[in-house]
SERO-4910 file (N, C-alpha, C, O; in steps of 0.05 Angstrom, whole numbers):
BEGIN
 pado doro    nc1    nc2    nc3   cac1   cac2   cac3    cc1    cc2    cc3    oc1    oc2    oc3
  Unk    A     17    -24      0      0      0      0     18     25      0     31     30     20
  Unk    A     19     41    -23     30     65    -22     20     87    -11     -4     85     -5
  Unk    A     31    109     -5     30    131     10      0    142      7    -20    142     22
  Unk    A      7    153    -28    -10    156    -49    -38    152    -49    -57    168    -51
  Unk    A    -39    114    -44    -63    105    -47    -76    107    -14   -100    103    -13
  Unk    A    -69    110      1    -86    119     26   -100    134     34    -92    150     51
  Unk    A   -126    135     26   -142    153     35   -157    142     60   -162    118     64
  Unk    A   -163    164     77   -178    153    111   -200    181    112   -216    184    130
  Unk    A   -198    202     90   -224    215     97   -228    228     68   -213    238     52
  Unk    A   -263    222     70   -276    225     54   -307    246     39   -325    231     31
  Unk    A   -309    261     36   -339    273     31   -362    258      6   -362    268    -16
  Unk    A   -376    239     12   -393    244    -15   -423    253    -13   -433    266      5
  Unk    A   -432    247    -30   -464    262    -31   -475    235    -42   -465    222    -60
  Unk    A   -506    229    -22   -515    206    -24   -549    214    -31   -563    233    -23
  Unk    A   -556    191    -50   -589    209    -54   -605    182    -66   -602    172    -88
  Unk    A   -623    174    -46   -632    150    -53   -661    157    -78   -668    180    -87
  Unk    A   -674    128    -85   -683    138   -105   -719    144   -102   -734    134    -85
  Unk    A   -724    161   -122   -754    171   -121   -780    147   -128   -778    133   -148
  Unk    A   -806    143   -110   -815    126   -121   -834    128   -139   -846    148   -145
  Unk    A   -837    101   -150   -851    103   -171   -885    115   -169   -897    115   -147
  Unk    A   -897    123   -192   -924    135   -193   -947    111   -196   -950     96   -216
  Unk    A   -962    110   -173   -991    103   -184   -996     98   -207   -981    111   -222
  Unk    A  -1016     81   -220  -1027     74   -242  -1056     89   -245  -1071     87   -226
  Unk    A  -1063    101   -264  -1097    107   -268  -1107     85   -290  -1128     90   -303
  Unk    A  -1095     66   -294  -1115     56   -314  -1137     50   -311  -1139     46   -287
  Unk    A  -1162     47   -324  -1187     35   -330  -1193     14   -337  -1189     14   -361
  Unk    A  -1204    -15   -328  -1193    -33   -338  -1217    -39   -372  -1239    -28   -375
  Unk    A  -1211    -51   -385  -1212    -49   -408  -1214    -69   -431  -1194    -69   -445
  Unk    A  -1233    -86   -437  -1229   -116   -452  -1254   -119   -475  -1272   -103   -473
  Unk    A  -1254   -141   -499  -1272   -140   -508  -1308   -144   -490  -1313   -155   -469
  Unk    A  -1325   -132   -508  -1352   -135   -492  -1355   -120   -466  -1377   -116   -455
  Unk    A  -1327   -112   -457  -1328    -95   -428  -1317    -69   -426  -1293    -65   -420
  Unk    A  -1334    -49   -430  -1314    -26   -436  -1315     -6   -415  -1303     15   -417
  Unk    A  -1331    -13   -389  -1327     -4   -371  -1315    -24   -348  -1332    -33   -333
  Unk    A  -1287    -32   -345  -1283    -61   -329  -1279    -41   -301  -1281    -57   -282
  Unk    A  -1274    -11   -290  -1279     -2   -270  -1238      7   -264  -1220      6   -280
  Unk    A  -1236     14   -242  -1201     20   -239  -1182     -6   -237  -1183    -22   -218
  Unk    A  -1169     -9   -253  -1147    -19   -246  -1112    -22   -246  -1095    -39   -253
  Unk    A  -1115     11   -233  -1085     12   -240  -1066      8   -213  -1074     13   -190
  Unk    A  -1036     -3   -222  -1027    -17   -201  -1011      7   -190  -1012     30   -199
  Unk    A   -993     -3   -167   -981     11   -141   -955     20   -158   -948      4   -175
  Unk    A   -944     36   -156   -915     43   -156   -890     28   -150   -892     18   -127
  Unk    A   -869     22   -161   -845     14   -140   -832     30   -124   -832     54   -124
  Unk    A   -820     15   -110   -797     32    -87   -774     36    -96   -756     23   -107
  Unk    A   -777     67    -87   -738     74   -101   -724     61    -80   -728     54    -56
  Unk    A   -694     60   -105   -675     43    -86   -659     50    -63   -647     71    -65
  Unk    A   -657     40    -45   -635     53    -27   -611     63    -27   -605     69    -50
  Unk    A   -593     68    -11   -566     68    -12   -561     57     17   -573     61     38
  Unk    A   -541     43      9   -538     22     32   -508     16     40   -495      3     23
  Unk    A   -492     24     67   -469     17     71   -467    -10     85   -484    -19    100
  Unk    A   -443    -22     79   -441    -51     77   -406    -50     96   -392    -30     92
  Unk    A   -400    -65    108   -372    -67    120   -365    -92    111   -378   -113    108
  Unk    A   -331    -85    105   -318   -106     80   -286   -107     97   -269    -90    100
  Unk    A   -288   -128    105   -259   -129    124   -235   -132     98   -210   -133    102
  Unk    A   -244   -134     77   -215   -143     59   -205   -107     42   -187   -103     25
  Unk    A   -224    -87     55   -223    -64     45   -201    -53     72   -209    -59     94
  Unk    A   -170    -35     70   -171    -16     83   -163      5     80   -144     12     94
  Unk    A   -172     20     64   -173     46     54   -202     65     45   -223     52     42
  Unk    A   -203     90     42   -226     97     28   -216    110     -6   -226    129    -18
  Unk    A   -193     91    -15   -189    100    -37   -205     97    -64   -200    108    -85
  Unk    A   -224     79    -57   -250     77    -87   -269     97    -91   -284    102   -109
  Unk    A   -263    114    -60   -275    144    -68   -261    168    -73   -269    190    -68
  Unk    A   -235    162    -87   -222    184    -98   -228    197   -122   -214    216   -129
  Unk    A   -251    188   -138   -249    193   -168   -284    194   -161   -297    203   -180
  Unk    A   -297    188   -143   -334    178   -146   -336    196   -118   -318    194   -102
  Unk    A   -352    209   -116   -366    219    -90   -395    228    -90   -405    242    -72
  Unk    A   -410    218   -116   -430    224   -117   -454    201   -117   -450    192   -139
  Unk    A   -473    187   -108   -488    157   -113   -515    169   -109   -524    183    -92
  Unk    A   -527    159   -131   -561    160   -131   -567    135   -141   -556    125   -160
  Unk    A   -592    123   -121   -605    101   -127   -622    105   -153   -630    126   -164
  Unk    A   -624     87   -157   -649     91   -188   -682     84   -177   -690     68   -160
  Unk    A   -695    103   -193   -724    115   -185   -743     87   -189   -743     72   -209
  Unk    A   -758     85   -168   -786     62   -174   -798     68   -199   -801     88   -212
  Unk    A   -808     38   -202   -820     41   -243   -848     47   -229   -852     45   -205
  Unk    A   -868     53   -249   -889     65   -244   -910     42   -243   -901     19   -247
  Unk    A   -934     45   -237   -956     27   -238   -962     17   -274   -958     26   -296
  Unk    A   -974     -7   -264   -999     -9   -293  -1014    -16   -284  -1019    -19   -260
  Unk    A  -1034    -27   -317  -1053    -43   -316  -1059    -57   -302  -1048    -52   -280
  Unk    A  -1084    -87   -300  -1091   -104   -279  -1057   -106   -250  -1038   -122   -245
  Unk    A  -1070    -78   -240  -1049    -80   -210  -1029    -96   -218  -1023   -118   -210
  Unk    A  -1018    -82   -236   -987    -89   -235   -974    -71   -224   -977    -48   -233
  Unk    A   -957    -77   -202   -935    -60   -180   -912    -50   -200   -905    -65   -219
  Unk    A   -904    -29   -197   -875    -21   -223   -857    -35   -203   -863    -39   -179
  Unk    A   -832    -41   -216   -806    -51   -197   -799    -34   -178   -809    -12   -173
  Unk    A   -778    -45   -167   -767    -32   -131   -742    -25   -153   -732    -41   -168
  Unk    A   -735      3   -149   -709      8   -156   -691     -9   -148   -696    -26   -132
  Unk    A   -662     -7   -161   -640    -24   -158   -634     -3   -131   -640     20   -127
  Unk    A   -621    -20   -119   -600     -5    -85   -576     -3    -91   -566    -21   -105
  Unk    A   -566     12    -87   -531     26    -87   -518     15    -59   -522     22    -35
  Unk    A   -503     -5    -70   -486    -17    -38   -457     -3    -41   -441     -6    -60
  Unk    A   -454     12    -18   -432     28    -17   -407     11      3   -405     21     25
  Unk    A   -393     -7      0   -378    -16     15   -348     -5     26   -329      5     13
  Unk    A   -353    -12     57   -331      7     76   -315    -11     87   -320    -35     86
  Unk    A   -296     -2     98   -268    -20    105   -284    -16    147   -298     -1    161
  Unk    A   -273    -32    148   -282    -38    184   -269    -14    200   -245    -15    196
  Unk    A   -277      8    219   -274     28    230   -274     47    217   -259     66    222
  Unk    A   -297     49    191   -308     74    194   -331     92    205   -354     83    204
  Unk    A   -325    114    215   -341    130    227   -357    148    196   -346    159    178
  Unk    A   -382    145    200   -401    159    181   -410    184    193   -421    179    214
  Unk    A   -409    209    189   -419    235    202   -445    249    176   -453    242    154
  Unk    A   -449    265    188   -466    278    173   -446    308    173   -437    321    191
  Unk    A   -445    312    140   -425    336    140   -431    364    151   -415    378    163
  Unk    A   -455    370    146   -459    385    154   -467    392    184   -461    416    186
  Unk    A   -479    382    214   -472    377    232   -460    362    244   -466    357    268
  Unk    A   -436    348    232   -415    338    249   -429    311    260   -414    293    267
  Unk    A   -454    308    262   -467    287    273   -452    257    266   -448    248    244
  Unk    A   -448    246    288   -444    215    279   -465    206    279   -483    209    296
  Unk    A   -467    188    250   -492    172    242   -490    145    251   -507    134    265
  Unk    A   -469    136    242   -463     98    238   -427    100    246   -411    119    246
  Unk    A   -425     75    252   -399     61    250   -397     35    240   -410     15    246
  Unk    A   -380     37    224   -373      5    207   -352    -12    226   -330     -2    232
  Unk    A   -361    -39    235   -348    -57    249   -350    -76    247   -334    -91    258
  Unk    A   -375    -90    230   -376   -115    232   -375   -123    206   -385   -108    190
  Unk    A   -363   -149    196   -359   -158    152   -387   -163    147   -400   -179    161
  Unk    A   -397   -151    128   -418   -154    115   -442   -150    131   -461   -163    124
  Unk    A   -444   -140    145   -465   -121    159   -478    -99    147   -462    -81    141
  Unk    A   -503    -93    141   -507    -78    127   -531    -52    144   -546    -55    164
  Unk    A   -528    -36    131   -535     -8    137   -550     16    122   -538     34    110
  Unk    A   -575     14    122   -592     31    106   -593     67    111   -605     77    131
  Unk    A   -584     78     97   -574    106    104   -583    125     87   -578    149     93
  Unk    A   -595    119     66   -610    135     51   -639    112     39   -635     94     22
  Unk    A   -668    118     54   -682     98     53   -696    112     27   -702    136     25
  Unk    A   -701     91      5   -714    104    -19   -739    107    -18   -750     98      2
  Unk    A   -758    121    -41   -788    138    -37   -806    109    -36   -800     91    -51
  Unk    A   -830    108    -16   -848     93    -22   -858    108    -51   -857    131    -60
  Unk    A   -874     71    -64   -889     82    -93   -917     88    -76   -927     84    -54
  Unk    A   -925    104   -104   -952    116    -98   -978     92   -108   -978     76   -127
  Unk    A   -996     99    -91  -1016     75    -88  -1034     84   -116  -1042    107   -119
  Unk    A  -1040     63   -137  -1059     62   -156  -1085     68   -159  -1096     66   -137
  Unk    A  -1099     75   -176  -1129     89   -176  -1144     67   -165  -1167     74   -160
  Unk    A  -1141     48   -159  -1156     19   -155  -1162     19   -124  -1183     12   -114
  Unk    A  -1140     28   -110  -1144     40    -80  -1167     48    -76  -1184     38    -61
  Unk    A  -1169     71    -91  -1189     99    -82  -1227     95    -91  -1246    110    -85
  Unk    A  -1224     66   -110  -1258     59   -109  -1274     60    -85  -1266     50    -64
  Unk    A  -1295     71    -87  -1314     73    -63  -1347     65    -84  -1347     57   -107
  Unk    A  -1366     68    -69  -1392     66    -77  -1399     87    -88  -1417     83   -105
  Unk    A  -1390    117    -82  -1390    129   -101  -1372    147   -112  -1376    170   -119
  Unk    A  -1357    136   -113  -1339    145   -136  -1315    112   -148  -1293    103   -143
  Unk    A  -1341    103   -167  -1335     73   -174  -1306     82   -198  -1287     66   -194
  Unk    A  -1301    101   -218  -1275     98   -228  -1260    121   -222  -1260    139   -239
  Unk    A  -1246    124   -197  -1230    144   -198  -1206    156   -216  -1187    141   -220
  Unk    A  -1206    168   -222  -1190    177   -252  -1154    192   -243  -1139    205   -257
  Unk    A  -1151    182   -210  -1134    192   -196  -1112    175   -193  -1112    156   -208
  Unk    A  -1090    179   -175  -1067    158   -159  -1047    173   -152  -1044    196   -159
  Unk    A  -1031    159   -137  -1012    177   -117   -989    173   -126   -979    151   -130
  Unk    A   -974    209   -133   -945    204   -141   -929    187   -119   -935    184    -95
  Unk    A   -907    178   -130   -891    167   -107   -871    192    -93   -865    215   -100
  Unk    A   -864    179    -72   -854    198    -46   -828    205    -58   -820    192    -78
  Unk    A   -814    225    -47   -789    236    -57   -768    216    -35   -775    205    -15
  Unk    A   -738    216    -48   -725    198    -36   -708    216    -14   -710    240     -9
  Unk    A   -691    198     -3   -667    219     23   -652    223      8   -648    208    -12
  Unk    A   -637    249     13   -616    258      6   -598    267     24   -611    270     44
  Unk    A   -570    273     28   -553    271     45   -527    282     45   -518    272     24
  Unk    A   -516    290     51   -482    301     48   -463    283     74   -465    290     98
  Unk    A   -451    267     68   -434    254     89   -401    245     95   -389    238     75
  Unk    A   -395    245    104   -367    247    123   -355    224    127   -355    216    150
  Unk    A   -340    204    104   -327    182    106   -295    187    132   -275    195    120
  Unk    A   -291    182    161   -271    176    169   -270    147    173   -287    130    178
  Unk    A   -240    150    167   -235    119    176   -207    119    192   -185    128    186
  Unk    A   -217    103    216   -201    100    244   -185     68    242   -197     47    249
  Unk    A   -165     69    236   -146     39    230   -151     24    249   -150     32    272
  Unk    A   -160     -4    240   -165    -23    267   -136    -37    264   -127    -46    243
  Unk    A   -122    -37    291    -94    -51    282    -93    -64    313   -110    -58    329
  Unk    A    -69    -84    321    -71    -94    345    -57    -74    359    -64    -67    382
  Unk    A    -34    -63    343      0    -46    357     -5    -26    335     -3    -26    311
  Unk    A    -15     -5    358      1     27    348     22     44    353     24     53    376
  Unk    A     38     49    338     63     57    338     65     87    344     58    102    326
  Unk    A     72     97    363     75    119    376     98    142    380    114    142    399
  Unk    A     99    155    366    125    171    377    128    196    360    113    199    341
  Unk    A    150    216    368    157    233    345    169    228    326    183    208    323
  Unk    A    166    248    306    174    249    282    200    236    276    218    241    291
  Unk    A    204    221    258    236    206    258    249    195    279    272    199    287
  Unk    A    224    175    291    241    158    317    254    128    311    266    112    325
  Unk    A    244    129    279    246    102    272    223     82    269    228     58    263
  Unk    A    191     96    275    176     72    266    169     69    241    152     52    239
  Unk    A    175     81    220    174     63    194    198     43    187    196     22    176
  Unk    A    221     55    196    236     23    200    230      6    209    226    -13    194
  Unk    A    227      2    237    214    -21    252    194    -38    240    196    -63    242
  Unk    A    176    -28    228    151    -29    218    165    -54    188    161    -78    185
  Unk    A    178    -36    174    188    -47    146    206    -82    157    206   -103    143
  Unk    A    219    -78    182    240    -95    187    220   -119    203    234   -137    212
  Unk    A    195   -123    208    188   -128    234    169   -147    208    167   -172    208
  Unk    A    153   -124    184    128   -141    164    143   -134    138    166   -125    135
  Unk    A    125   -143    120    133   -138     95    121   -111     78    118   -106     54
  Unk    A    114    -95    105    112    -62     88    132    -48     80    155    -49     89
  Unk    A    125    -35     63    150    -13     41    133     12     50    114     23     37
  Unk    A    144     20     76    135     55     87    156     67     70    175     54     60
  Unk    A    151     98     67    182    113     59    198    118     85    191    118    108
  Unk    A    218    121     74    243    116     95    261    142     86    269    145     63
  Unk    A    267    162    110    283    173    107    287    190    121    270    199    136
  Unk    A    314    202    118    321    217    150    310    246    158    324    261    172
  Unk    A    291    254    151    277    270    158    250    273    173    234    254    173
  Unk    A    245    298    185    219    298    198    187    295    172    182    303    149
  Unk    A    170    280    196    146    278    170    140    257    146    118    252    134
  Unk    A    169    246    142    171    226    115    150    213    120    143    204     98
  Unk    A    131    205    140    111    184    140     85    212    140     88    234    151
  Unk    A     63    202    124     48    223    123     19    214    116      1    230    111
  Unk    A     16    187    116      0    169    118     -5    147    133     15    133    134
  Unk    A    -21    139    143    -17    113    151     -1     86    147     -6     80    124
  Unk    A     15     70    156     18     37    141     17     15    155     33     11    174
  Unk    A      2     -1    149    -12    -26    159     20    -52    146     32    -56    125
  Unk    A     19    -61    175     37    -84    166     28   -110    175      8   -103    188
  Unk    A     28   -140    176     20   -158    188     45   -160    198     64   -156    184
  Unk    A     49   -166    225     74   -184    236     72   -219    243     52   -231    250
  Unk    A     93   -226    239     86   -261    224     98   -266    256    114   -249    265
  Unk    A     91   -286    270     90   -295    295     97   -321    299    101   -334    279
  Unk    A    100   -331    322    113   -361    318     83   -374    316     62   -366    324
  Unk    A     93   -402    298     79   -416    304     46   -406    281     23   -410    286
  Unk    A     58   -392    256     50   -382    242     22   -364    240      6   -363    221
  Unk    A     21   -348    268      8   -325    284     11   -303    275     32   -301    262
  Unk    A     -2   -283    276      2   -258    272     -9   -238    279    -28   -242    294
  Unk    A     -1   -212    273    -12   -184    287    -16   -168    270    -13   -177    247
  Unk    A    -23   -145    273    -27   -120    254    -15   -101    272    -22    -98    295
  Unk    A      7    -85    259     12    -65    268     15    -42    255     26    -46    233
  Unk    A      6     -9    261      6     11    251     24     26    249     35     30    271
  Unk    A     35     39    229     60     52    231     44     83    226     32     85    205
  Unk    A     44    109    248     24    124    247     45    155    241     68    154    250
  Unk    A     37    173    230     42    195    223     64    205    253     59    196    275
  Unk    A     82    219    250     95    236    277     71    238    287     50    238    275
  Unk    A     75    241    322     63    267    334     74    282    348     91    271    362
  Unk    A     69    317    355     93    331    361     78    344    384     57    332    392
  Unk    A     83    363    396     74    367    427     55    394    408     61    408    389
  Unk    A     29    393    426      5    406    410    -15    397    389    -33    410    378
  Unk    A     -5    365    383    -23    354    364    -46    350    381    -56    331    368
  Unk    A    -59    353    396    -82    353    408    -98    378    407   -121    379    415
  Unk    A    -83    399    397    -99    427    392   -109    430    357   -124    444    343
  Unk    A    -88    404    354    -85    408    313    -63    412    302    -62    404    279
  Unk    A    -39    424    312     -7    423    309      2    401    299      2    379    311
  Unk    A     11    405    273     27    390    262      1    369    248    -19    379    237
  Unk    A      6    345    250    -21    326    235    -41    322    257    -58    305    253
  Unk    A    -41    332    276    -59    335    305    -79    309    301    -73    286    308
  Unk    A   -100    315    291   -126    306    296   -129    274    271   -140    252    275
  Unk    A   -120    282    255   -113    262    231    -98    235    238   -103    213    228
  Unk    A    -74    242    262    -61    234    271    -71    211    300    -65    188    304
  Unk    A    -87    227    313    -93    212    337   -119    199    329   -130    178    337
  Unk    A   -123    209    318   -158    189    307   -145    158    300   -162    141    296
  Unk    A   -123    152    298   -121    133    285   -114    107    308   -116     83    304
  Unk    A   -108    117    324    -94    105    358   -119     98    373   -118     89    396
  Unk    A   -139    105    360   -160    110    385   -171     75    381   -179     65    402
  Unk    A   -170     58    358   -169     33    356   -149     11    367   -154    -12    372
  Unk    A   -127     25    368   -108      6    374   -113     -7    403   -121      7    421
  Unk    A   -108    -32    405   -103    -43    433    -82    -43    450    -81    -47    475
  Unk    A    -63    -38    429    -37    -44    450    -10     -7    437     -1     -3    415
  Unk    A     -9      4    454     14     23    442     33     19    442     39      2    458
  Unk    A     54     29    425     85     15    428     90     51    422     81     66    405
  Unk    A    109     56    444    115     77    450    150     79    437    167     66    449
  Unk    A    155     90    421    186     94    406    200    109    405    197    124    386
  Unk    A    217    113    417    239    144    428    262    133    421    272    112    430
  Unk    A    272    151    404    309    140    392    322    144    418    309    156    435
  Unk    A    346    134    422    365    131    438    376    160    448    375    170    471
  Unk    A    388    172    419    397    196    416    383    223    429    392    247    431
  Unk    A    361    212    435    348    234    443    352    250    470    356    241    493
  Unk    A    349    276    463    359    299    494    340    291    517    353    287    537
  Unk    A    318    286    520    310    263    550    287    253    544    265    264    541
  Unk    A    296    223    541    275    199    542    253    194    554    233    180    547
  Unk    A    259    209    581    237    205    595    222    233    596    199    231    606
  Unk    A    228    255    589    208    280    578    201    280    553    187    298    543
  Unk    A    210    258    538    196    260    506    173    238    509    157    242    491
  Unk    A    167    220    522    149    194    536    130    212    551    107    206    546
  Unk    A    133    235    571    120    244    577     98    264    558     74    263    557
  Unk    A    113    278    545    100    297    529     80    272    510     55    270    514
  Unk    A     89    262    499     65    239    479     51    225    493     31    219    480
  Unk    A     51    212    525     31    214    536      7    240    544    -17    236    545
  Unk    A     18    263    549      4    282    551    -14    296    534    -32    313    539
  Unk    A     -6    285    510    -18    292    484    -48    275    478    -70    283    472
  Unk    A    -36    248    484    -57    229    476    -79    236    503   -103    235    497
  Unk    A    -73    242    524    -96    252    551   -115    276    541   -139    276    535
  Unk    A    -98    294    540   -110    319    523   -127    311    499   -150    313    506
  Unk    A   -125    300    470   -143    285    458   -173    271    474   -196    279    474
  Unk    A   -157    242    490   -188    231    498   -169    211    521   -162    189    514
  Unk    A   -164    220    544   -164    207    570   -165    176    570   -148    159    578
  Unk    A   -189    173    557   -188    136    552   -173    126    526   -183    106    514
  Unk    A   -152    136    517   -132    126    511   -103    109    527    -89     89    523
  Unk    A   -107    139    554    -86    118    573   -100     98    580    -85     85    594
  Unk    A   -122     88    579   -122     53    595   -116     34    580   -118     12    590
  Unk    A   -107     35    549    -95     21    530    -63      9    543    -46     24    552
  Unk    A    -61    -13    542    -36    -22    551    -14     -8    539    -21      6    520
  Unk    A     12     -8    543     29      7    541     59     -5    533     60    -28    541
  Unk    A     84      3    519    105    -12    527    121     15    510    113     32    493
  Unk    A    144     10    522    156     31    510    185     13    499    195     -5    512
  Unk    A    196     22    471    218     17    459    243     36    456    242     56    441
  Unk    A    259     32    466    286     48    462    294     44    436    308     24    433
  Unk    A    288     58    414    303     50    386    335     69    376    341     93    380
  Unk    A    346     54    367    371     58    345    386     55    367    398     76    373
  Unk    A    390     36    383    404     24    406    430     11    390    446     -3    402
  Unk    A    432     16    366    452     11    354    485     23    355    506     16    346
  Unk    A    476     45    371    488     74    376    503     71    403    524     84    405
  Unk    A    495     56    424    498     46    453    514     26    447    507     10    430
  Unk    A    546     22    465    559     13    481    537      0    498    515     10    504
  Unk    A    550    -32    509    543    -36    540    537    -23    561    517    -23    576
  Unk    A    564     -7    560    563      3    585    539     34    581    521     32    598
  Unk    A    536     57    566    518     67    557    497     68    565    484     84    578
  Unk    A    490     37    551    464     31    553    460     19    582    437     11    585
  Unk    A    474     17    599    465     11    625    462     42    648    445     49    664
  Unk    A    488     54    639    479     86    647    445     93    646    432    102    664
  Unk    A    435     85    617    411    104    622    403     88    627    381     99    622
  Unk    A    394     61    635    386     53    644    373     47    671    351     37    677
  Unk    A    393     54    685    399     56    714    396     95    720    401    106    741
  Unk    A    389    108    697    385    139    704    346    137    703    330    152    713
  Unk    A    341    109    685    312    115    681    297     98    705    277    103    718
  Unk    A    314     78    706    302     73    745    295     86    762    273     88    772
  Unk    A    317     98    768    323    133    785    305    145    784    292    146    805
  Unk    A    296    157    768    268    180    760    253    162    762    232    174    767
  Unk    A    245    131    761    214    122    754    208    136    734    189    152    736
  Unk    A    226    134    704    215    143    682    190    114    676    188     90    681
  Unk    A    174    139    662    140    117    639    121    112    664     97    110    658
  Unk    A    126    110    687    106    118    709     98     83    710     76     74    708
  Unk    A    122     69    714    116     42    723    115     18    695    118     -6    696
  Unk    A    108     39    665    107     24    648    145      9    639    167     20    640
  Unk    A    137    -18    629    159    -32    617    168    -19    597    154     -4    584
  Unk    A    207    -26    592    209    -10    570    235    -43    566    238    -63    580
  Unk    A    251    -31    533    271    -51    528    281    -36    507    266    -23    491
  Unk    A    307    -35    505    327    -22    478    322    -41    460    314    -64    467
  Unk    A    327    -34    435    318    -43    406    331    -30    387    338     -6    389
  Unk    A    335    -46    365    352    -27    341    338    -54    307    339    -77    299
  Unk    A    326    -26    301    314    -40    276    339    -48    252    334    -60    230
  Unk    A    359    -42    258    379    -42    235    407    -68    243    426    -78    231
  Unk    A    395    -71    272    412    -93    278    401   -111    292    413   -127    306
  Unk    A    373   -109    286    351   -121    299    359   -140    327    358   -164    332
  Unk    A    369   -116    341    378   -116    370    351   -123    388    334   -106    395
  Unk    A    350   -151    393    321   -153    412    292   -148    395    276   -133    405
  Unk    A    287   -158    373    261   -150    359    246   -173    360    221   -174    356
  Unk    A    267   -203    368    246   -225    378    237   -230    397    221   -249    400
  Unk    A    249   -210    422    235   -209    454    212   -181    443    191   -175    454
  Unk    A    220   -172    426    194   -141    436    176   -161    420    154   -166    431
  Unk    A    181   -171    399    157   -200    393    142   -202    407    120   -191    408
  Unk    A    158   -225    429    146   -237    447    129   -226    471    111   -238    481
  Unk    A    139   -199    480    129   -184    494    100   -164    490     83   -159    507
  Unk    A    100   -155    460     74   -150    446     51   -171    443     28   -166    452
  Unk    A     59   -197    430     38   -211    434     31   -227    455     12   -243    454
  Unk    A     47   -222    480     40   -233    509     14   -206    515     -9   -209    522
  Unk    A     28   -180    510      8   -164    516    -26   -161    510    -46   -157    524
  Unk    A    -21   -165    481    -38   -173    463    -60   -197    471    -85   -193    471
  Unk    A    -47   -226    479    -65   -242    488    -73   -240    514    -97   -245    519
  Unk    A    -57   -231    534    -66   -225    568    -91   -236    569   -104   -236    590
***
């Protein structure tokens, strides 16, 4: 999955369809030229209908389409014949999307379950035939009921990544390495702030031929909770994850105030983020001596740096320890 092809938010315009019209016929045969009303019912316009598709995860089939109208109910006839039910527009969504209504912000639906389906624009009842409206006196009514107008709608495709391990940290800490070295994703790689600017979904292959999903998520920088930097784009995507994997390069001026600040970020967002389990990774430990790496080690004791949470040095390039943080993620994971 390229950069490119990731889309996670979307606008289209939804408009289900109009129903069909009443019949006035008269009915009508040799020797009978008054046979009295008989014209049939209208069809039902079609719906629009969202559907959840676990083999979808992107909203990239709406890059080029944002517009769907159901097609209109056929009209009545003769001896009460019903016109057809419009065809339905099945709009299919990848699992954790949030549906809003664009214009008040309203959440409508959420997509979570495969093939579950969801009626969101209900199409026009048809209008009832002259054959209805006979009475004793008024034996051929020469009348019938248009069909009903359909819903129309403006709506708000987000989509929130369902993954097991969300990857946490600032900008250039190393989780699209990890990510690339760990599954068989091709994130961009490179030594600058930002290079990740989309989401990327990796499977990680497990013993015993098991596996995980883990997210490799945009930087986040102190203030992405106000909107700074990819703010809101950014944390929407964590809010699924079960397990966080917290990633702070080695190199960094203090490990345990850069762990703080990205916890403080994600509180500020939505509080029930911290009850998500936790683990934190020391990356590019490649860089660390023994002895080094036991200094800070024994400095992050000292402080009660991560506030009780586990941590372990790691280096994606010398894949220093990446089959204990394995083992340690999906221990977390199954608990």
């Amino acid at each position: 999955m390229t950069e490119g092809n990731f889309v996670d938010y979307t606008k289209v315009h939804l408009e289900s369809g109009r129903g069909g019209k009443g019949s006035t016929h008269l009915h009508r045969e040799k020797y009978l030229e008054k046979g009295g009303p008989d014209g049939g019912d209208g069809g039902r316009g079609g719906h629009i209908i969202l559907k959840g598709n676990e083999n979808l995860w992107t909203l990239y089939h709406f890059k080029y389409k944002r517009h769907f109208k159901a097609e209109q109910g056929g009209n009545g006839s003769k001896q009460r014949r019903t016109g057809h039910d419009g065809e339905d527009v099945i709009i299919e969504l990848p699992l954790g999307t949030v549906v809003r209504n664009s214009e008040t912000g309203e959440q409508i639906h959420e997509i979570l379950e495969h093939d579950k389906e969801y009626i969101i624009c209900e199409g026009g009842m048809g209008g009832r035939g002259n054959w209805h409206f006979k009475s004793s006196t008024n034996q051929t009514p020469r009348y019938a009921q248009p069909g009903t107008e359909g819903e129309e709608v403006d709506v708000t495709f987000e989509l929130k990544i369902l993954a097991d391990v969300g990857l946490v940290g600032f900008p250039n800490a190393g989780k699209s390495t990890l990510l690339s070295v760990l599954t068989a994703a091709k994130p961009k790689i490179a030594n600058y702030e930002f290079t990740t600017l989309k989401p990327n979904l990796g499977i990680v292959e497990y013993r015993d031929f098991q596996t995980f999903v883990m997210a490799d998520i945009p930087g986040l920088i102190e203030g992405a909770a106000e909107g700074k930097g990819l703010g809101h784009r950014f944390l929407r995507h964590i809010e699924r994850n079960s397990t966080l994997l917290f990633l702070i390069p080695a190199d960094a001026d203090d490990i345990a105030g850069e762990y703080d600040i990205l916890v403080n970020e994600l509180r500020k967002y939505n509080p029930e983020m911290l009850d998500k389990e936790r683990f934190i990774a020391i990356s590019k430990s490649d860089m660390l001596d023994e002895e080094l790496m036991e200094a800070i080690r024994e400095d992050l004791d000292e402080r009660g740096a991560f506030n009780g949470a586990d941590y372990m040095f790691i280096s994606s390039v010398s894949q220093y320890q990446l089959q204990q943080l394995k083992d340690r993620l999906w221990g977390m994971l199954n608990d």
